[in-house]
VEXMAR-507286 format. One record per residue (C-alpha): y, z, x. Coordinates in nm, 2 decimals. Each point is the difference from the previous one (the first is absolute). Last residue first. Example, Ala and Ser with C-alpha at 12.3 -4.5 7.8 and 13.67 -1.06 7.14 Angstrom:
<rs>
R     yy     zz     xx
R  -0.11   0.71   1.37
R  -0.34   0.07  -0.14
</rs>
This chain:
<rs>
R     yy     zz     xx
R   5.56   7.64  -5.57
R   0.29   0.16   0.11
R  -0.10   0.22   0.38
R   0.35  -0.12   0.14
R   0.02  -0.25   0.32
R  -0.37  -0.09   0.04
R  -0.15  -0.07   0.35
R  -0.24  -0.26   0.12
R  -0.13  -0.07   0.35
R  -0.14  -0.31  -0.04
R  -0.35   0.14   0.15
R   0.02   0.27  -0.23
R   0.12  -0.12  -0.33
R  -0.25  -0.32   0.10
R  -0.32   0.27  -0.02
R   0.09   0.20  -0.30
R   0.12  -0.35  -0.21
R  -0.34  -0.18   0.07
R  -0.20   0.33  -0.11
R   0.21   0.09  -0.31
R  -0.05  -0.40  -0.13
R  -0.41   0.03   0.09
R   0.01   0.35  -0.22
R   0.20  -0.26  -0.27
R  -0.26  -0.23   0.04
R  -0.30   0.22   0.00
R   0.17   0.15  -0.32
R   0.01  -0.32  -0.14
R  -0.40  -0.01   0.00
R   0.00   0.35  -0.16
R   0.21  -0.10  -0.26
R  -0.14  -0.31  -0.13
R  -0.10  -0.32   0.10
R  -0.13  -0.33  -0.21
R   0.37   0.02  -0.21
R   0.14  -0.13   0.32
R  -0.24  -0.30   0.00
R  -0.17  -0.11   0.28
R  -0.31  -0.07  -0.29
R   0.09  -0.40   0.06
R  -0.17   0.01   0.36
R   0.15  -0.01   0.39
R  -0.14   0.32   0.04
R  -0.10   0.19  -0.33
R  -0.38   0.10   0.12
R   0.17   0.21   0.25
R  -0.25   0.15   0.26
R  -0.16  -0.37   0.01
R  -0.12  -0.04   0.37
R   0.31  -0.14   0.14
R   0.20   0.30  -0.17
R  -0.22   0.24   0.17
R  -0.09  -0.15   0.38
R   0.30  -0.21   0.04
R   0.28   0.12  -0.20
R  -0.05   0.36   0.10
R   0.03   0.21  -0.38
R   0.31   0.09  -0.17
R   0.29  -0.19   0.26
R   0.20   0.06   0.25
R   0.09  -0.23   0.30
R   0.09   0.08   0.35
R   0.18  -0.23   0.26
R   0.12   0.13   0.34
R   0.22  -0.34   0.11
R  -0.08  -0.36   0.05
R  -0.35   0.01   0.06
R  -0.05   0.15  -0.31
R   0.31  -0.20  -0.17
R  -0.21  -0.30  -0.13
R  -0.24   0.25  -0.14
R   0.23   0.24  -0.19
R   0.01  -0.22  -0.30
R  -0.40   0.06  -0.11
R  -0.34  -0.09   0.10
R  -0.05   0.26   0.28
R   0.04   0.35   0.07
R  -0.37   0.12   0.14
R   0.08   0.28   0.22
R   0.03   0.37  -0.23
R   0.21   0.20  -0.14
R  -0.06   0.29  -0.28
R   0.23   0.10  -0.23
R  -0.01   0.26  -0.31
R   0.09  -0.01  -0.34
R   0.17   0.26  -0.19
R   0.35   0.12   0.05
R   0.10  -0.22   0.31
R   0.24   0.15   0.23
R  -0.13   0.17   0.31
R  -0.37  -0.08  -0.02
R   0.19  -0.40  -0.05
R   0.24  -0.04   0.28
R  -0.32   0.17   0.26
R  -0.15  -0.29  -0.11
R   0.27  -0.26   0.03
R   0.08   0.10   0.33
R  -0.34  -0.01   0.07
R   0.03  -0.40  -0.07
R   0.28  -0.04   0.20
R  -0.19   0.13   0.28
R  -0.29  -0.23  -0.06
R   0.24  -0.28   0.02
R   0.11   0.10   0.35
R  -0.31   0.02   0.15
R  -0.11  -0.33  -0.20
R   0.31  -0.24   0.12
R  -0.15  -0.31   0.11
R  -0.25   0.07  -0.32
R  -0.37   0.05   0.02
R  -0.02   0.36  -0.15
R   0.20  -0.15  -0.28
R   0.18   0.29  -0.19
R  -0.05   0.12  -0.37
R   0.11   0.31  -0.19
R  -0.25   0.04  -0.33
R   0.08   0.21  -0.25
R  -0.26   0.21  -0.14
R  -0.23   0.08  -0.31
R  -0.18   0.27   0.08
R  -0.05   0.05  -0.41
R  -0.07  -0.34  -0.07
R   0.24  -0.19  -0.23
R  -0.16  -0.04  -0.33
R  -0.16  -0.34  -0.17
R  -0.24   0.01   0.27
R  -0.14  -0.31   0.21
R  -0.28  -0.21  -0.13
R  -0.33   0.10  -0.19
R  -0.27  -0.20   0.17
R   0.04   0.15   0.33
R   0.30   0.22   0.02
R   0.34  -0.16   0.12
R   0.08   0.22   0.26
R   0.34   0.28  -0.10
R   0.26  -0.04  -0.26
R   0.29   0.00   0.23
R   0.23  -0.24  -0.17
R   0.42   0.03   0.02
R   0.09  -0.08   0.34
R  -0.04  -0.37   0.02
R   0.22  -0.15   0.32
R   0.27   0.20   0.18
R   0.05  -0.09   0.35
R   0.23   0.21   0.25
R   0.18  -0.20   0.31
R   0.12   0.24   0.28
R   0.30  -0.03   0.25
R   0.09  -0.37  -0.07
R   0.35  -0.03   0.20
R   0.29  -0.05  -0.24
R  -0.03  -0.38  -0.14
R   0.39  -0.08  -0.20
R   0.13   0.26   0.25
R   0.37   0.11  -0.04
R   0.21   0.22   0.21
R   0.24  -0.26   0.02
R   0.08   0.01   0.34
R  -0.20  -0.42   0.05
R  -0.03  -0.12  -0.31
R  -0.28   0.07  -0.09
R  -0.20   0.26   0.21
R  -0.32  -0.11   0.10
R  -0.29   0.26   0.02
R  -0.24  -0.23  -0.13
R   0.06  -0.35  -0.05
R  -0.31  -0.14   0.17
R  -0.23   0.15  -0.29
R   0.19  -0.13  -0.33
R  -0.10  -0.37  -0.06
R  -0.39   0.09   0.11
R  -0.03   0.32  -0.10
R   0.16  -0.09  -0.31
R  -0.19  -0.31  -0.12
R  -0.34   0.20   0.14
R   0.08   0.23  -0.31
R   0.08  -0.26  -0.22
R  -0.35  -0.16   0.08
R  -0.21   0.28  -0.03
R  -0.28  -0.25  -0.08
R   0.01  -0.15  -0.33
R   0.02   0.37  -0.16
R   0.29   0.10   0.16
R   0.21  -0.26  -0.05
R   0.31   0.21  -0.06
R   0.13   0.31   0.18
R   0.21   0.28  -0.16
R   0.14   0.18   0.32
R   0.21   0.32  -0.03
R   0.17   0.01   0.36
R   0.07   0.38   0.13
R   0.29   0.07   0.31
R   0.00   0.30   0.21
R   0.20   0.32  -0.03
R  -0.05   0.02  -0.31
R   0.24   0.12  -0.30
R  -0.05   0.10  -0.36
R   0.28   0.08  -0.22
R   0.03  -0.31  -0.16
R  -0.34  -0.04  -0.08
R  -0.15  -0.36   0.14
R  -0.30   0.25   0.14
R  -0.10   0.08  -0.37
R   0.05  -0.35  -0.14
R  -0.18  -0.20   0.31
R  -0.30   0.25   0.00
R  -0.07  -0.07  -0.42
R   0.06  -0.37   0.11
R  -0.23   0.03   0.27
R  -0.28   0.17  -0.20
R   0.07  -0.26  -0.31
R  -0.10  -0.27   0.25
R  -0.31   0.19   0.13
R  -0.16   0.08  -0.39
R   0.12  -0.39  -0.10
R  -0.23  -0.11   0.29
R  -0.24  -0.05  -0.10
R  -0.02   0.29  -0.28
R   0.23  -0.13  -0.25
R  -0.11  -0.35   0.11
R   0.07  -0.08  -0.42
R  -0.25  -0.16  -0.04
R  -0.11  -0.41   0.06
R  -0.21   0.06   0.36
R   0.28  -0.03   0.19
R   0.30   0.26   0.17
R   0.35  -0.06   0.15
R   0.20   0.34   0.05
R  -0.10   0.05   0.39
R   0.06   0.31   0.15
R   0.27   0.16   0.27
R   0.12   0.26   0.23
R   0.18  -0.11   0.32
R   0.11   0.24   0.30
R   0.32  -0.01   0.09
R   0.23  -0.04   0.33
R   0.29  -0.12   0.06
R   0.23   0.21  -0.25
R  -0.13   0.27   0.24
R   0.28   0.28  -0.10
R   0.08  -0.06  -0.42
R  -0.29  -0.18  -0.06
R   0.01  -0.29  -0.21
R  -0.20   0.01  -0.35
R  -0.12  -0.34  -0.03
R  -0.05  -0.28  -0.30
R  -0.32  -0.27   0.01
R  -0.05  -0.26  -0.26
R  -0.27  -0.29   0.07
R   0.12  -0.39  -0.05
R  -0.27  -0.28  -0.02
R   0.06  -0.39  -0.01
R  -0.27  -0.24  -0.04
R  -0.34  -0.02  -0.13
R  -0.14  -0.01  -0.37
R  -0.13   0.35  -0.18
R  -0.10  -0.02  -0.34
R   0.18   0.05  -0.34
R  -0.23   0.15  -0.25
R   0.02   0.40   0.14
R   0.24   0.11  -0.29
R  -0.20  -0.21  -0.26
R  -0.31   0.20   0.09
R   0.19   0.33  -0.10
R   0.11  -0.09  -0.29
R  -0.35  -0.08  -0.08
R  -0.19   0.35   0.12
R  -0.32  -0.12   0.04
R  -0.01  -0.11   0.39
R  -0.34  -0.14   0.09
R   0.18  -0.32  -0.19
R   0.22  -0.07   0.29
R  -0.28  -0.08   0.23
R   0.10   0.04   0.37
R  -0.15   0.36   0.10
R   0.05   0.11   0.37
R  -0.32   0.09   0.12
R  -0.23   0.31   0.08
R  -0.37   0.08  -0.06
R  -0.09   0.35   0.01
R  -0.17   0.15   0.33
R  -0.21   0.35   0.00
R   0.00   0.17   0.35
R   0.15  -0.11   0.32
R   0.21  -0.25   0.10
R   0.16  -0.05   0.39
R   0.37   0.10   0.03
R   0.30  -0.27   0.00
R   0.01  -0.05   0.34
R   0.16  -0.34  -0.05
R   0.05  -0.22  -0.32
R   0.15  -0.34   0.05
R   0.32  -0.07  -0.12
R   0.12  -0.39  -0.11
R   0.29  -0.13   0.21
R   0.31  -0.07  -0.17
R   0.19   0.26   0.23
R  -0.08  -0.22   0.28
R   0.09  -0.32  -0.10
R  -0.28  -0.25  -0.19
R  -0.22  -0.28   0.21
R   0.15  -0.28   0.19
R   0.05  -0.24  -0.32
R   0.05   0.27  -0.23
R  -0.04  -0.06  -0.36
R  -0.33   0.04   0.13
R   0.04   0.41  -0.09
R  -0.08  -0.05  -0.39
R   0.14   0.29  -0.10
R   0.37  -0.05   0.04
R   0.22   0.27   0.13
R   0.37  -0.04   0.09
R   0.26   0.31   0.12
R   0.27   0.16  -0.09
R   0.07   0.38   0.07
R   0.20   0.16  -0.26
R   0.29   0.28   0.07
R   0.09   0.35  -0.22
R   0.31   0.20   0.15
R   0.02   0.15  -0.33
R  -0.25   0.29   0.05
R   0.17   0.20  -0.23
R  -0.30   0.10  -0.29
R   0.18  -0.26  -0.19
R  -0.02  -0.32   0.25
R  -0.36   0.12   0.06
R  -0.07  -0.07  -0.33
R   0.12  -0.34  -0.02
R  -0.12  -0.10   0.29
R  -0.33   0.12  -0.16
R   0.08  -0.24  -0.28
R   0.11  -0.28   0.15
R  -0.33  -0.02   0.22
R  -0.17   0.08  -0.37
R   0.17  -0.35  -0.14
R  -0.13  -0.20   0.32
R  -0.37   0.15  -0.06
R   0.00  -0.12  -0.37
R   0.17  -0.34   0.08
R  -0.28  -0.08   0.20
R  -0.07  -0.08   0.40
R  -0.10   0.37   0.06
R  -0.31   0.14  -0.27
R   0.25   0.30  -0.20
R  -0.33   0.14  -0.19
R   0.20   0.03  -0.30
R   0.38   0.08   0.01
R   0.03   0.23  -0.26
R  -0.28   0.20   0.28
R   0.32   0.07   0.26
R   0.19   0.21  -0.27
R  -0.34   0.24  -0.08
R  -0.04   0.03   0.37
R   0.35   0.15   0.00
R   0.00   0.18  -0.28
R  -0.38   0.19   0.14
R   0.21   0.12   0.31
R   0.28   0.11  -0.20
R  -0.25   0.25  -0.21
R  -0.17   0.10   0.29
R   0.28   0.10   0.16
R   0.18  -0.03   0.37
R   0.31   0.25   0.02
R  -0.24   0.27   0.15
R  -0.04  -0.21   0.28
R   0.40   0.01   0.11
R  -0.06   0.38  -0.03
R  -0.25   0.06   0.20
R   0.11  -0.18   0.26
R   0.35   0.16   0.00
R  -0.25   0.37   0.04
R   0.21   0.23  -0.15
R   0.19   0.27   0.29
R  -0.17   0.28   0.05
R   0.10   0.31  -0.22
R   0.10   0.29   0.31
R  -0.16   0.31   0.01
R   0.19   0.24  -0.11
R   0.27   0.24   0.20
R  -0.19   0.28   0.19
R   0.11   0.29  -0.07
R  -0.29   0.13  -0.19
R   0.13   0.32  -0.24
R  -0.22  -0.21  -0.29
R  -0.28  -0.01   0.26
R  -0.31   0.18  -0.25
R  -0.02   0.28   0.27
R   0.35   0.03   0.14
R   0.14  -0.01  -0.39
R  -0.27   0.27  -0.13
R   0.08   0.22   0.31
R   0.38  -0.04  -0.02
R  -0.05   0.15  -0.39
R  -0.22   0.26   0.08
R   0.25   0.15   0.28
R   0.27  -0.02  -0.31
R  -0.24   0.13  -0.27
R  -0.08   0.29   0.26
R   0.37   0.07   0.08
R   0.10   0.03  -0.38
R  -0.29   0.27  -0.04
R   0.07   0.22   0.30
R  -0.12  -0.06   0.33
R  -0.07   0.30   0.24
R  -0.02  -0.09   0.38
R  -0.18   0.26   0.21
R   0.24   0.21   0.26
R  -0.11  -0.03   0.34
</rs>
């Protein structure tokens, strides 16, 4: 067999091929493919801080926005307002009467003006700060600001503003997102529940995007009357509940109530200083495990289900929130998403549980004059806006959303 004699130009050839084979630039194989962007990802990625914090700023011009007065009538026209422009114009008001003194009624108040009692709200433990709701104007230094919250509340008429994003497939069915933008104590309520309200707004501009679709049906609910006893909120569970489902008129492909699928409670998501420490108070600085707190009501008609919502949320926020994490747990109570519990799966969240941590004076500015939005800074907004990417993760998925081009 005659041996094979290469000459120089055949060596660099052969050495050539080798090099490619071995480092795969001769590879035939086409490249692997980009995968596509996440739409999810991107539709969070249009939340911002800076946004966030403009829309909190807007709601505190109108002090601490107690319902019955002018002050919470003119920020009711505001957020419609707003809405309006991000292009959620289909806004509607619910109507409704609340008086405080309940023997106004001579066979005792209707059902939505019932006052809440608190249930399963978690046991305490640890150091306890005294709560209240402050009264005296003159624990308020800021003058201009004490002339804002004068007028006090009298009985009568309410209205609370609600707009929805209809779903292109299940226009039947939605699930409800909501918080309540009256506050007391004689602030500003930037916290309670300015920090929930501005979430909803901040969820109702991004989803009312033009080229964003979902396959089911979102309703953006600002309630009133929180604070006396979730009284709005029990006003439109109790008006609204029997209408589900109904399409009106008849072939129209309209449905003033689509079927309640999910109700989602924001109330106080900017504070998560930590236990008040004995003799000393809570921290000026947001702890460093500082959480958000997903809340369901382990006693509720509809636990099972609730729960599940709930882990929605939590798996909605290790996939999408940039910094703080979630953690759920069984004691939801005190807030808007009570009349519904039995209703439909109802969560709420919030920055500590209400019962056992906010009951027990976690948040020395509940319900005070220091609710201020000048009281919080960065960090606590940035538990908002993490609390914003968390709520708009979970209902882009269970909506079914889709975006139409990739523009911001």
């Amino acid at each position: 067999m005659k041996a094979l004699t290469l000459n120089r130009p055949m060596m660099a050839v052969v050495l050539i091929v080798w090099l490619g084979a071995s480092t795969g630039l001769a590879a035939s194989a086409p490249p692997a493919s980009t995968p596509p962007p996440d739409p999810i990802k991107t539709l969070v990625d249009r939340l911002d801080l800076q946004r966030f914090k403009a829309t909190l700023k807007g709601l505190t011009k109108f002090g601490d926005r107690e319902e019955g007065t002018d002050r919470n009538r003119a920020a009711i026209d505001w957020i419609e307002s707003q809405l309006r422009r991000y292009g959620c114009s289909n806004t509607e008001r619910l109507a409704y009467t609340y008086y405080p003194d309940e023997t106004q009624y001579p066979s005792g108040p209707p059902i939505e003006h019932r006052a809440d009692s608190a249930v399963g709200g978690g046991r305490y433990r640890g150091v306890r700060s005294a709560t209240g709701v402050n009264t005296d104007p003159q624990r308020q230094p800021n003058a201009a600001l004490r002339a804002l919250n004068a007028q006090h509340s009298v009985g009568g008429a309410r209205e609370e503003v609600y707009c929805t994003k209809v779903g292109t497939t299940h226009p039947d069915e939605m699930y409800i997102v909501s918080a309540h933008m009256d506050g007391i104590g004689l602030g500003e309520a930037a916290n309670d529940d300015g920090s929930g309200t501005a979430l909803v707004m901040e969820l109702a501009r991004v989803l009312s995007a033009p080229d964003v679709q979902t396959d089911r049906s979102i309703r953006f609910i600002f309630w009133n009357n929180e604070e006396t006893g979730l009284n709005g909120a029990r006003a439109y569970a109790t008006q609204r509940f029997a209408l589900q489902g109904k399409e009106d008129p008849v072939g129209s492909g309209r449905y003033p109530e689509p079927r309640w699928l999910g109700m989602i409670q924001h109330d106080m998501v900017l504070f998560d200083h930590g236990m008040p420490i004995a003799h000393r108070g809570v921290s000026a600085h947001q702890r460093a495990e500082a959480d958000i707190n997903i809340e369901f009501q382990s006693r509720s008609k509809y636990a099972a289900e609730a729960q599940q919502l709930a882990w929605t949320l939590f798996s909605a926020n290790e996939a999408y929130a940039s910094r703080y994490p979630a953690s759920v747990g069984p004691h939801m109570t005190n807030t808007d998403s009570t009349p519904f519990m039995d209703l439909v799966p109802a969560i709420s969240l919030r920055e500590n549980e209400r019962g056992r941590e906010i009951g027990a004076g976690w948040d020395p500015h509940w319900h005070q004059p220091t609710d201020l939005y000048a009281t919080f800074n960065d960090d606590d907004f940035r538990l908002g806006l993490n609390t914003t990417q968390t709520t708009l993760g979970a209902v882009a998925r269970l909506s079914g959303m889709t975006i139409t081009t990739t523009k911001p």
